[in-house]
C-alpha positions as CSV (number, residue, x, y, z in Angstrom):
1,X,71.9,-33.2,-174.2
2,X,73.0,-36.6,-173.2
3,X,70.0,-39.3,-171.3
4,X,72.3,-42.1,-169.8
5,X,69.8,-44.6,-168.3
6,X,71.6,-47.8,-166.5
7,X,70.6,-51.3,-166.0
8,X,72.2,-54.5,-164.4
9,X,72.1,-54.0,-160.5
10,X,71.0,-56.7,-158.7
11,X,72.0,-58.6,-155.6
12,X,74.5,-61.5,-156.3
13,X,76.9,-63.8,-153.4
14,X,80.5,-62.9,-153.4
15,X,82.5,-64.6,-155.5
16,X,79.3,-64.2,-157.9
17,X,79.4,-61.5,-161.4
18,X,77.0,-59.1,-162.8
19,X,77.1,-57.2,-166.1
20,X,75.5,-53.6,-165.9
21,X,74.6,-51.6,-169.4
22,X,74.5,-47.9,-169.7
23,X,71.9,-47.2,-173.2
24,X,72.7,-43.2,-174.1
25,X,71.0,-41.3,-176.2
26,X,70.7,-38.1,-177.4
27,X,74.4,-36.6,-178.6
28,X,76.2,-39.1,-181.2
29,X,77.6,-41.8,-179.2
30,X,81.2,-41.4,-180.4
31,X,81.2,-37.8,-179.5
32,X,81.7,-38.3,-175.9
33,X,83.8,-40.0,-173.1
34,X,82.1,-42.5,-170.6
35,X,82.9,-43.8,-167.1
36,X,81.5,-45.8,-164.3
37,X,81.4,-44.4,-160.5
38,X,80.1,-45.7,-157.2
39,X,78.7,-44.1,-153.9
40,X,78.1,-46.7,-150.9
41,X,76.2,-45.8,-147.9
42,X,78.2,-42.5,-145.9
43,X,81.0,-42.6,-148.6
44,X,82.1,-40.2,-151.5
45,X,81.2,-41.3,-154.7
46,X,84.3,-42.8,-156.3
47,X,85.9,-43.4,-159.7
48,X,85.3,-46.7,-161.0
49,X,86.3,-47.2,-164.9
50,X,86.5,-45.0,-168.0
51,X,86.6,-45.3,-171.7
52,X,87.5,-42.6,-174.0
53,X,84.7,-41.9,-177.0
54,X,87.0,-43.8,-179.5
55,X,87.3,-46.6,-177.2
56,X,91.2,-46.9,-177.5
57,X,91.8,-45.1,-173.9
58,X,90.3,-47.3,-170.5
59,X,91.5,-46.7,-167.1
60,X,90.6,-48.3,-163.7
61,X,90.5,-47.6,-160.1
62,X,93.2,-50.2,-158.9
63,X,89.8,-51.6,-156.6
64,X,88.6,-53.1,-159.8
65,X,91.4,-53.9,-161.9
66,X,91.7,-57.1,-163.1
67,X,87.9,-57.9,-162.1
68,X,86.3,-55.4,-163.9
69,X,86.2,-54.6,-167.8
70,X,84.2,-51.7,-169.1
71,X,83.4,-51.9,-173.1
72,X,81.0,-49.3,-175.2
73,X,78.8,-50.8,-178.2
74,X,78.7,-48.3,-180.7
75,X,75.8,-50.1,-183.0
76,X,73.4,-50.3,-179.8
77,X,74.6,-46.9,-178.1
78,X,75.7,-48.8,-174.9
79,X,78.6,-48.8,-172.7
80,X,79.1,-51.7,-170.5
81,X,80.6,-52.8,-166.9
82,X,81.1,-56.7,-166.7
83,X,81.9,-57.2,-163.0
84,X,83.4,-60.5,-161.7
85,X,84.8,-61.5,-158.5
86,X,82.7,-59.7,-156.9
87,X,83.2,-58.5,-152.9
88,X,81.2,-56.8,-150.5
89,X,82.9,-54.0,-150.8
90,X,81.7,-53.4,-154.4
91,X,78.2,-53.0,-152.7
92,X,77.4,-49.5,-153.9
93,X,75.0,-47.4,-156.2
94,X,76.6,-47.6,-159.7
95,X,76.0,-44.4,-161.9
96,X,77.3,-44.1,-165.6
97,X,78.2,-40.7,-166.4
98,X,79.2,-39.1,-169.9
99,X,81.5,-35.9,-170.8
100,X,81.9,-34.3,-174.3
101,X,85.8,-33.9,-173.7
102,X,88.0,-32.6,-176.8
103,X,90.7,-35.0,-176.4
104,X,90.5,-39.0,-176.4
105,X,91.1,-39.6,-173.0
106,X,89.4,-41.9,-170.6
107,X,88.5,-39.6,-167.6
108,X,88.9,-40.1,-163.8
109,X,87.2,-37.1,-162.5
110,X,83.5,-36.5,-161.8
111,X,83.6,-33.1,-162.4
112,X,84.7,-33.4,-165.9
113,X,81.4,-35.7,-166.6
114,X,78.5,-33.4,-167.8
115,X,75.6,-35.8,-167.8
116,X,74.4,-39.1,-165.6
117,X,72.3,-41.3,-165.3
118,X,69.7,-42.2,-161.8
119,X,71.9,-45.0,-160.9
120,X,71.6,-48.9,-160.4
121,X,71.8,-50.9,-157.0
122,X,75.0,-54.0,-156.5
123,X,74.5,-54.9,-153.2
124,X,77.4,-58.1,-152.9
125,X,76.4,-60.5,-150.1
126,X,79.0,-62.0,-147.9
């Protein structure tokens, strides 16, 4: 068992930056794949960013690329979303989700995620 629990969300202007943390515990932190995803209102919740569990392997929604970097702290057992630029349309619940995959790949789909966490709220004002 994996407990993911984020923190970060906040309300910030356009233009503005926030920095979101995912803490895990449980499993051994190198033992699993991570990503980022997002669900606004009456939308699908959507790939956002991905790191494999050596780190080596990250991978981006083109949305976000360039303006988003994910990272993972192996000493504090925390990955990381530092988002800058920021645009409405990143206003969205933000869920960090983690998958014990075999290979060292940074994955793009939910459904290969076995554990999340509750979710944190960027709303980006216009």
């Amino acid at each position: 068992q994996v407990q993911l629990v984020e923190s970060g969300g906040g309300l910030v202007q356009a233009g503005g930056s926030l920095r979101l943390s995912c803490a895990a515990s449980g499993r051994p932190f190198s033992s699993y794949s991570m990503g980022w995803f997002r669900q606004a209102p009456g939308k699908e919740r959507e790939f956002v960013a991905a790191i494999s569990w050596s780190g080596s392997n990250i991978y981006y929604a083109e949305s976000v690329k360039g303006r988003f970097t994910i990272s993972r702290d192996y000493a504090k057992n925390t990955m990381y979303l530092k988002m800058n630029s920021l645009k409405p349309e990143d206003t969205a619940v933000y869920y960090c989700a983690a998958g014990g995959l075999v290979d060292d790949v940074a994955a793009i789909v939910a459904a290969l995620y076995d554990y999340w966490g509750q979710g944190t709220q960027v709303t980006v004002s216009s």
